[in-house]
N, C-alpha and C positions, 0 to 999 in steps of 0.2 A: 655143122661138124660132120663130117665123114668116118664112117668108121668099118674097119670089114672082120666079121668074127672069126676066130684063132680056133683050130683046132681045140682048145683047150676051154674054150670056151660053152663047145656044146653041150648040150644038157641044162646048161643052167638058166635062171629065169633072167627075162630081158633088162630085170629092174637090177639085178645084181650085178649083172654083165658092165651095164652102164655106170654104177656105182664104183666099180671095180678100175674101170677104163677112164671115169670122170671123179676122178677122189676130191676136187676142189667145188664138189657139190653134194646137198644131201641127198640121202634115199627118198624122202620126202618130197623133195624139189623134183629129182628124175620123175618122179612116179605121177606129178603133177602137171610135166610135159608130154608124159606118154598119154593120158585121161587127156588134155585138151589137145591131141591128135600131130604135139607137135614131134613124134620119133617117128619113122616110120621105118619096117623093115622091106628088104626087098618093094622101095616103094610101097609098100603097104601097111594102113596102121595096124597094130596089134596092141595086145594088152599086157599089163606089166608082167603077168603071171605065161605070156607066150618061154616055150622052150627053142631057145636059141641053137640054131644047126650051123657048123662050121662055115665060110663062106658067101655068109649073108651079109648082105652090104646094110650097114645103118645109118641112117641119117638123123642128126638131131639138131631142132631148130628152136636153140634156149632161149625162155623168157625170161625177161628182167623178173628177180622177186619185189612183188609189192615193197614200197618203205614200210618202216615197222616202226612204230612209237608207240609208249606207253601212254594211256588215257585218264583223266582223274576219274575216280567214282567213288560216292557217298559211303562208303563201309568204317564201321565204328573202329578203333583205336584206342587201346588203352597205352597213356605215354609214361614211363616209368620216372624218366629224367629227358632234362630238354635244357640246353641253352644256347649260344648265338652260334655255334659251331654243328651240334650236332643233339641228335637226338636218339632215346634208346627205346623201344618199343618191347609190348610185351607181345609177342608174337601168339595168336592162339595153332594149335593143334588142327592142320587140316586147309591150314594158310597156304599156297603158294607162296615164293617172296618176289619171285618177278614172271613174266611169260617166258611160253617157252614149251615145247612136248605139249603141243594142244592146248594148253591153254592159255588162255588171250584176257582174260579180263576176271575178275574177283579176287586180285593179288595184292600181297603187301602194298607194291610199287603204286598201283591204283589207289590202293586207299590214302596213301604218304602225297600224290600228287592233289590229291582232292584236301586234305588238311593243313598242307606246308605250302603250296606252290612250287617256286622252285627249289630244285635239289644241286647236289652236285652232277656236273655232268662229265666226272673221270669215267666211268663204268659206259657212258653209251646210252643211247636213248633209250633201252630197253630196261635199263637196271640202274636210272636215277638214285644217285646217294645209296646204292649199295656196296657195302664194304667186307662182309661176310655174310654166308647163309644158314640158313636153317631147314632140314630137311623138310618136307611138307608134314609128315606126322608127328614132327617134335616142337614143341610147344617153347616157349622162355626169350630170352633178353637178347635182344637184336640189334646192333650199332646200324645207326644212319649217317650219314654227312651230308651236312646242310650246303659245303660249298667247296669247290675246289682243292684248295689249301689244305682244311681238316679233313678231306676224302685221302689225301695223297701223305699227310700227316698220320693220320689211321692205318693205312693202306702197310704204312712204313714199320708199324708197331706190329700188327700182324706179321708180316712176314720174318721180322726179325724174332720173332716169340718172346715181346717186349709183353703180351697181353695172357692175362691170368683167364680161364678161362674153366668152370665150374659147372658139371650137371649131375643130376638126382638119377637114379635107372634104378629100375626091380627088373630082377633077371630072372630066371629061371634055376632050380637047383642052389644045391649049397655051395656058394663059395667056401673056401676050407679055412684060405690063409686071413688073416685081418682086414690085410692091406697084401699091396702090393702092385707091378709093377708091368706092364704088355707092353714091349718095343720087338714091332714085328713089322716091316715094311708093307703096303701096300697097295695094290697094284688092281687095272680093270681084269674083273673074272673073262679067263679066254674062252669059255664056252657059254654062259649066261652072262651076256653085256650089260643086264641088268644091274648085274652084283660087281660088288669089291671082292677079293679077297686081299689075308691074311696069311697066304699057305705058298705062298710063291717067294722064290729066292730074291727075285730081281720086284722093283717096285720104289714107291719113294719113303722114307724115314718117317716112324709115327713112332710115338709112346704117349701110353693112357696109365697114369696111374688111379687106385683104386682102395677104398674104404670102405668097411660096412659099417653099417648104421643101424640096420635091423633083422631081424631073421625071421621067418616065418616056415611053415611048411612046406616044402618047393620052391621058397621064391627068397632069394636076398636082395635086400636093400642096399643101394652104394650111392655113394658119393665119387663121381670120377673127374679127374684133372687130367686135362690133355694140354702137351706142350707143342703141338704140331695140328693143323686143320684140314684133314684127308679128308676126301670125300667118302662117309657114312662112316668117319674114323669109329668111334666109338661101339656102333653097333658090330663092326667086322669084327675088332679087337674083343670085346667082350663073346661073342659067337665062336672063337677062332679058341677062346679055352673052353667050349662048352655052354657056357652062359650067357644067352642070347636075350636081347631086351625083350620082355614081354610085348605081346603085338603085334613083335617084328616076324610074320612069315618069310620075310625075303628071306633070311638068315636065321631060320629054322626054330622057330619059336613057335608052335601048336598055335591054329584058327582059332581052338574054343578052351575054354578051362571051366569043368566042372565044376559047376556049383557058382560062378561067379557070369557078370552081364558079359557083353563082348565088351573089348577095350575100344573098338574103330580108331586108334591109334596106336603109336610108339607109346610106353611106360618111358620117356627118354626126356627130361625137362633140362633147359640151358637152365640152370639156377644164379650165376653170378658171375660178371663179367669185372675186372679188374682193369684198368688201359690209364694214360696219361691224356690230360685236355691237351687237345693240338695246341692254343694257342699258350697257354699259362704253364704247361708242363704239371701241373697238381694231379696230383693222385686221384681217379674216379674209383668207386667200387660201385656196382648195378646189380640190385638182387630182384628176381621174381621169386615168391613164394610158390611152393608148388602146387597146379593147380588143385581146388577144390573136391573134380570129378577124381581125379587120382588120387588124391587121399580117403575117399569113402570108397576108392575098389579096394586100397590097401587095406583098408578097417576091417573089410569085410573077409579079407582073407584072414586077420586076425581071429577073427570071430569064428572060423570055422575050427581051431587049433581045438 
């Protein structure tokens, strides 16, 4: 590919430029042709980080990306519920659920290929029998699909907001009201792509409702029901009135809390999953209790009262 650089262009670095001019590729990928010497500017290689000057001819000579499949490997699995259709996993705290941002192997998907064999393969080969996720630092009850059918049956209840869906969170601060109610659309943060927000007009439809359960010094206990599956719905929502899930730096929850260990995760547990068996229509309910290590931080915040 040919390319020659726009006025508009100068200044900025070669990997952007390229990204910018080649949107049906990742940054990752450019960056990967430039390091094995496949861009060249003004016939010459340069480095992702070169300052692009108006008028400079580019060449870029793209390589196929490797195929990419997921691998079995031996990592333990606790099954919650399991039958000819699907299976619910209790997901621990700190799991990937499939690759993907670096990483390639110690994931859900790996562990489920090494335990089940085959999966459903709606999702791709990257995300066998994945039907919904769970953030890496939130811990709880995970739908799998064992085949086809129940993937695209599952797939169907989700989106319709057919599926009940139930988690534990200690926030930060006192919540005032009992209960109550966050419908605030959600959308990627325009300046930290890292982040969701909650603060933008334009975005897609979420609501989390919300319960207390316990109160402590600083910190309340909830019980939240989301009727919509945003990506970090709940941590934005909750953040977005101030009450940020413990743990959660992204969304402004303090690194450290006096007096107590580090969490190394989200306080943020899926607790109980509601949905209908693909094939028999029957009612499932899927609880995790919540973990262990999260109840003796909360004890201990107790303790300090």
């Amino acid at each position: 590919m040919q390319l020659r650089a726009e006025p508009s262009d100068a200044g900025k670095r070669l990997d952007h430029v390229l990204h910018e001019r080649l949107p049906a590729f990742s940054r990752s990928r450019i960056q990967q042709w430039i390091r094995s010497g496949r861009v060249l500017v003004d016939a010459v290689p340069r480095r992702a980080s070169h300052l692009v000057r108006a008028g400079e001819a580019i060449e870029v000579d793209p390589a196929e990306a490797p195929p990419l499949h997921a691998a079995p490997e031996a990592i333990p699995l606790a099954v919650l519920y399991e039958d000819e259709d699907l299976v619910a996993i209790d997901k621990p705290a700190g799991m990937v659920v499939h690759a993907g941002a670096g990483v390639h192997s110690g994931t859900l998907v790996n562990a489920l290929l090494h335990r089940f064999g085959t999966l459903s393969g709606v999702g791709g080969a990257l995300r066998p029998g994945i039907v919904h996720r769970l953030d890496r630092f939130t811990s709880g009850v995970l739908l799998v699909a064992k085949n086809d059918a129940a993937h695209q049956r599952l797939a169907e209840q989700f989106s319709g907001r057919q599926v009940e869906k139930t988690y534990l969170a200690l926030v930060h601060g006192r919540v005032k009201a009992e209960s109550g109610r966050i419908e605030r659309p959600i959308a990627r943060d325009p300046v930290r792509r890292t982040r969701m927000t909650a603060r933008l007009a334009a975005g897609r439809a979420a609501w989390s409702e919300y319960r207390v359960l316990r109160r402590f010094q600083g910190f309340t206990f909830l019980e939240v029901r989301i009727g919509t599956g945003r990506t970090h719905q709940i941590r934005v929502h909750l953040a977005s009135i101030g009450h940020p899930v413990a743990g959660d730096a992204l969304y402004g929850a303090p690194a450290k809390i006096e007096g107590q260990p580090p969490l190394g995760r989200y306080f943020l547990h899926a607790h109980r999953i509601g949905f209908r068996q693909p094939t028999t229509g029957e009612r499932v309910v899927v609880e995790s209790p919540l973990p262990r290590p999260l109840e003796l931080w909360m004890e201990a915040l107790a303790s300090t009262v």
